[in-house]
N, C-alpha and C positions, 0 to 999 in steps of 0.2 A: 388240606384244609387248615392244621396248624400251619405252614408259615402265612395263607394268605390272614388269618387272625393274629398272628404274630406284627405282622404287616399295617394293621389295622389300628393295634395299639402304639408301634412307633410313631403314625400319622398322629393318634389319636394324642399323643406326649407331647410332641412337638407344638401340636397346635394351642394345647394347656399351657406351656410354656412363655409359647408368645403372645397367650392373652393376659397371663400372668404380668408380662414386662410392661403391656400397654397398659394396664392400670397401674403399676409401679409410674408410669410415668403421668398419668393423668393425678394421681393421687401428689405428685412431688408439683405441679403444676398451680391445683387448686391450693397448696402449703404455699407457694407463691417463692417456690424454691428452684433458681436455673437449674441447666440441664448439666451445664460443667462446671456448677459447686460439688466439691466433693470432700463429706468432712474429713477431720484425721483419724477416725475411730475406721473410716474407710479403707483410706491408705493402709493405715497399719495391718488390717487385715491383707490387704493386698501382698503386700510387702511380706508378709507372713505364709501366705500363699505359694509365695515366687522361691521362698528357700524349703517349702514341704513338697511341691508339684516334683522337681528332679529323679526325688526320689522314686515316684510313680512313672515318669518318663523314662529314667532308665532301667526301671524296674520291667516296663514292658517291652522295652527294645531289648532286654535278655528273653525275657520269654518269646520273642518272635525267636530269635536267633538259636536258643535248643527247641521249640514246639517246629520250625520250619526249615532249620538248617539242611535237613539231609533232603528235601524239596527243592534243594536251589543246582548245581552243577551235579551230575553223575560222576564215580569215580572215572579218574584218567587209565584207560586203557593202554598208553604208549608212551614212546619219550618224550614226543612232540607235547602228547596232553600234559605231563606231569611239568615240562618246561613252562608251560604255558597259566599253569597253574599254580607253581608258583609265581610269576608276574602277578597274575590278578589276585593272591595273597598279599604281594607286597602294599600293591594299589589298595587294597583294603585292609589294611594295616595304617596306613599311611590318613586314609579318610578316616576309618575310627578316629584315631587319634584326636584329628584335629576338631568330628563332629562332637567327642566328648568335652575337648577343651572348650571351644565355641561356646556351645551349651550351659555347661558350668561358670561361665563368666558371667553370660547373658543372664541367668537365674542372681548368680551372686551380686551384680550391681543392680540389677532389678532392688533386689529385697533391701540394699544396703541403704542407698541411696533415695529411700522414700521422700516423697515432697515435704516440705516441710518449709511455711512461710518465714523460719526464722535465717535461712539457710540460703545462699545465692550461689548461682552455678559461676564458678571461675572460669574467665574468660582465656582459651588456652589455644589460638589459632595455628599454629605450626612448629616443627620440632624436627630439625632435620636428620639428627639420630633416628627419631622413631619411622618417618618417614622409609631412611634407608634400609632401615631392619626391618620392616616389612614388604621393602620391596625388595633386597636382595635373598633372603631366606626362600619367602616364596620361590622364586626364579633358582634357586638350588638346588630345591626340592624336584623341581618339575624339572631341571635338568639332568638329574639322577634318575624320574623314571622316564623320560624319553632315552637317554643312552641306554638305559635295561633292557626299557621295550625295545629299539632298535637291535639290538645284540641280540635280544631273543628272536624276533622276526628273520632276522638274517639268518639264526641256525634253522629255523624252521623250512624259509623257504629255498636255502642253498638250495644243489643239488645234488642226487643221492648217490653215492660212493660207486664207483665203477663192479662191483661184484652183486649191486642191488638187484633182486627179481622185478622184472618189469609186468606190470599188468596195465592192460587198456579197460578202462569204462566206455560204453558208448549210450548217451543219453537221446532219446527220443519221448514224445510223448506218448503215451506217458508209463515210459517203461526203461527199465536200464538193462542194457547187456554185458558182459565181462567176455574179455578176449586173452590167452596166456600163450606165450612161446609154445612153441611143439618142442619133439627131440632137440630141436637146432640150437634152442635155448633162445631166439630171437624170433621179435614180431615182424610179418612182413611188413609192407607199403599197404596204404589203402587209398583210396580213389572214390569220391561219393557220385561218379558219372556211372560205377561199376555196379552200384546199388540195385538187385531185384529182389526177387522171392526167395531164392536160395545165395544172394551171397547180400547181406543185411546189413553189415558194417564195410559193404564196397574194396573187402580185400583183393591186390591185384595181383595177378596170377596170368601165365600162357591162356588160362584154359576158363577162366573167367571172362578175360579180354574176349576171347574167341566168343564165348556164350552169351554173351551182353551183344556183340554188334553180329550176331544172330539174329538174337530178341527182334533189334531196331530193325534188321534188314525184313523180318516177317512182318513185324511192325508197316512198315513202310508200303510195303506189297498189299497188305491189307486195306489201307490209306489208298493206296490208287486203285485198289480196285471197287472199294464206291463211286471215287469218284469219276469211275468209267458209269456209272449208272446214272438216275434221274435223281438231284437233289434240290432244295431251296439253297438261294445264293448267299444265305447266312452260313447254312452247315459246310457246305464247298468251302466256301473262306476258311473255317477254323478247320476244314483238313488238310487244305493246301497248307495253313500255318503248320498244322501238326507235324505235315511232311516234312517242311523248312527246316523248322525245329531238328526233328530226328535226322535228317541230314548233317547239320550243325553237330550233332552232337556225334556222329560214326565219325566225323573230320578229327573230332577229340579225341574220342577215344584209339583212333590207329595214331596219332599222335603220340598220346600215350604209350602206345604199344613201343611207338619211335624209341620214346624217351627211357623207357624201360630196358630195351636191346642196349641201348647206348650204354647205362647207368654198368649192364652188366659186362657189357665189355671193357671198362674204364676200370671197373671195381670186383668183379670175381663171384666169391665165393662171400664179400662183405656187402655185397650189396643186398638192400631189404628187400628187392621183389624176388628173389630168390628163397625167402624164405616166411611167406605165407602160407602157402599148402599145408602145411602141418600145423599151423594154430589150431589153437582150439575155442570156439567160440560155443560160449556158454553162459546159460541163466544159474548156474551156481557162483558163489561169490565166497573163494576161499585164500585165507591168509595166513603165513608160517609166525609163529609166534620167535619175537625175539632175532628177527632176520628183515632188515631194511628193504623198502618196497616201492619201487617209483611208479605211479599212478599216472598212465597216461588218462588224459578226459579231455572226449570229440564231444560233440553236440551234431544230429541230424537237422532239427529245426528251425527251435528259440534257444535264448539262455537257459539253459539248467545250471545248476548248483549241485556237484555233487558233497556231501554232507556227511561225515558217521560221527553223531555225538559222543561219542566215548572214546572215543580216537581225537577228538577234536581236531579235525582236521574239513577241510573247508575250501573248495577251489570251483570258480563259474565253468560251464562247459559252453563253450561259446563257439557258432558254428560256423565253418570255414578255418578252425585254427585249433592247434591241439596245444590245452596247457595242462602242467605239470602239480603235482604235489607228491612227496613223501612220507612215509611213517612207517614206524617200527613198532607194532604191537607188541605188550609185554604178560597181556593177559591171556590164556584159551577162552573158550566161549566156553567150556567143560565147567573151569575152574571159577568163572561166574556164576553158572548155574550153581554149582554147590555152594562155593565158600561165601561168596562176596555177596549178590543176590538172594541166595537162596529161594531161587525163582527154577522149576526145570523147564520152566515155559520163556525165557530170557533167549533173547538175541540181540549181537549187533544190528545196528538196522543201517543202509544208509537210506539216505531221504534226497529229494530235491528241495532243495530251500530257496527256491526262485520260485515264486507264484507264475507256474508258465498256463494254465488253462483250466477246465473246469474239475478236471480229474486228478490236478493238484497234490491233493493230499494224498492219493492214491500211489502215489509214483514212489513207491520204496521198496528194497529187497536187502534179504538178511545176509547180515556177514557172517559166514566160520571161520574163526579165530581155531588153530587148530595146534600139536606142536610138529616140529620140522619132518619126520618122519612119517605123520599120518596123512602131512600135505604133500610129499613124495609119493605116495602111496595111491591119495588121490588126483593128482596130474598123472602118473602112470595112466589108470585108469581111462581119465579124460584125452589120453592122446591116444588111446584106441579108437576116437572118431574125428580123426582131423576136422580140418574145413576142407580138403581135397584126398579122397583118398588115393592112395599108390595105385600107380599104373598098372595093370598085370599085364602079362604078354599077350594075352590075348586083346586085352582093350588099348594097346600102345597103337598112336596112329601113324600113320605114312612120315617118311624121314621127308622134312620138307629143307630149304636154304634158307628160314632165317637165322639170323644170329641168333636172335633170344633163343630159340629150340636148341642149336648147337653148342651154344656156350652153355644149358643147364644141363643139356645131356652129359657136356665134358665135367660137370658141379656134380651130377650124380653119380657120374665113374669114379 
């Protein structure tokens, strides 16, 4: 109820105001006085005006800047952010500056230079000093922070030091997943033909391949056996499609399978589909504090953005293509909570920052910032449940002739 009467008297002002002005003008009208006479008891006030307003001008761009300052960026959690942050210190360093100087000019000739009929403006058309000085300064300026910006973007988005831990993000809507090395210390191959209920980010594997052109061959059988029965000739069509389809798609994936044999008899023991089984694919999202971290990010559908604002760090997850970012946390999620925050209810967050659908905002999960030994402790842990568990003897299947089987059996000895 106060603001809508709060609401009521702002109307209520404004409209006092501009009936105010209408008879200030009907009144100068009937005095049989133009609209652009303006005496000098005027000016002078004006004039008087223009060198007291700064004061309140700048007065309240300080009060914005400590009543909202710590409103504006959250602290930099890593190196990337504190790199990054000072750029956009510099940048705003650089804009004060010139928004103070602007300012104070435009107030100063204002009030300096009141009209005044006895007084004629000098006629001063060009000056090729001043010309060059403001166009060469500018242009110095802004070449100083384009090579900043450039040098900082380039350390940001190199790439991360050969001894970095690798983690994958996998974006779908509207949900993120986190993928980490097993024992092996590397992420397999993945494959999004290989995609079902149990293997979600399409890692390929002997025993996923297998399991997948299972699915389709049941698949398939199931498909023709409607249409051994009585259908309408719309539904036939879209199973014979379906058929087609899933046909298509077992040519792929034993393909795959091809390309995989191949890859691992070319490559060994380096090869990545040799080393999926033991990932560990997880909805927890944990990071070693003070230890460089190359972020893989797939996308299953549309564009996502994977995001962590205190990390500022920022890369599209775009699908059919796996891109890359880096970052080295410098903070724990502990040590916000106590010192810095002072919040026990404080987490990294990351977000998608791509408007991908209705559930949008929904799509975030918490990061633990932890330090080097409590995230050992928890990958320990996390690799007690692979993405495949170890063969036992009992569940080991029949010695078959391919090479893929032969050459991981020879990877496992």
């Amino acid at each position: 109820m106060s603001k809508l009467l709060i609401l009521i008297v702002v109307v209520l002002g404004i409209l006092a105001v501009a009936q105010l002005a209408r008879v200030y003008e009907l009144t100068s009208r009937l005095r049989g006085k133009r609209e652009e006479e303006i005496s000098d008891a005027d000016n002078r006030m004006n004039a008087t005006l223009m060198w007291l307003f700064p004061f309140a001008y700048f007065g309240f761009f300080l009060w914005l800047v400590v009543k909202y300052g710590d409103k504006m960026l959250p602290v930099a959690a890593s190196t990337q952010g504190e790199a990054t942050d000072a750029l956009l210190d510099f940048n705003w360093w650089i804009l004060i500056l010139v928004f103070i100087l602007t300012n104070v000019l435009l107030f100063y000739f204002a009030g300096k230079y009141v009209f005044s009929k006895d007084r004629r403006a000098h006629w001063y058309p060009h000056n090729n000093k001043l010309e060059l000085l403001w166009t060469v300064v500018p242009a110095g300026v802004l070449a100083v922070i384009i090579i900043y910006g450039l040098t900082t973007w380039s350390h940001i988005t190199s790439p991360a030091s050969p001894d970095a831990m690798q983690v994958e993000l996998y974006a779908k809507q509207f949900d993120w997943t986190a993928r980490y090395p097993g024992s092996d210390g590397m992420l397999g191959a993945t494959d999004y033909r290989l995609i079902n209920g149990t293997n979600p980010l399409g890692i390929v594997t002997a025993t996923s391949i297998e399991t997948r052109l299972a699915e389709i061959e049941q698949e398939i059988a199931d498909a023709e056996a409607q249409l051994s029965g009585v259908l309408p000739d719309d539904q036939r069509h879209e199973l014979q499609e379906r058929i087609d389809y899933l046909g298509r798609m077992t040519a792929r994936i034993i393909n795959l399978r091809g390309v995989m044999e191949q890859d691992i008899k070319a490559n060994g023991a380096a090869s990545t589909y040799l080393h999926g089984a033991d990932d560990v694919v997880t909805k927890d999202f944990y990071l070693p504090v003070h230890k460089e971290t190359s972020i893989l990010i797939r996308s299953r559908d549309i564009i996502h953005s994977a995001f962590i604002p205190h990390l500022r760090v920022q890369m599209n997850a775009v699908p059919g293509m796996t891109t890359h970012m880096k970052v080295t946390p410098t903070i724990t999620t502990d040590s916000m909570r106590t010192y810095v925050m002072q919040d026990d209810k404080f987490d990294f967050i990351l977000l998608c920052n791509k408007i991908c659908g209705a559930s949008h905002y929904n799509m975030q999960m918490p990061l633990i910032v932890t330090p080097p030994a409590e995230f050992d402790a928890w990958l320990a842990e996390a690799n007690k449940k692979p993405f495949e568990a170890p063969a036992t003897p009992e569940a080991t299947p029949p010695a078959t002739d391919s090479t893929a089987t032969a050459v991981m059996a020879e990877h496992a000895n």
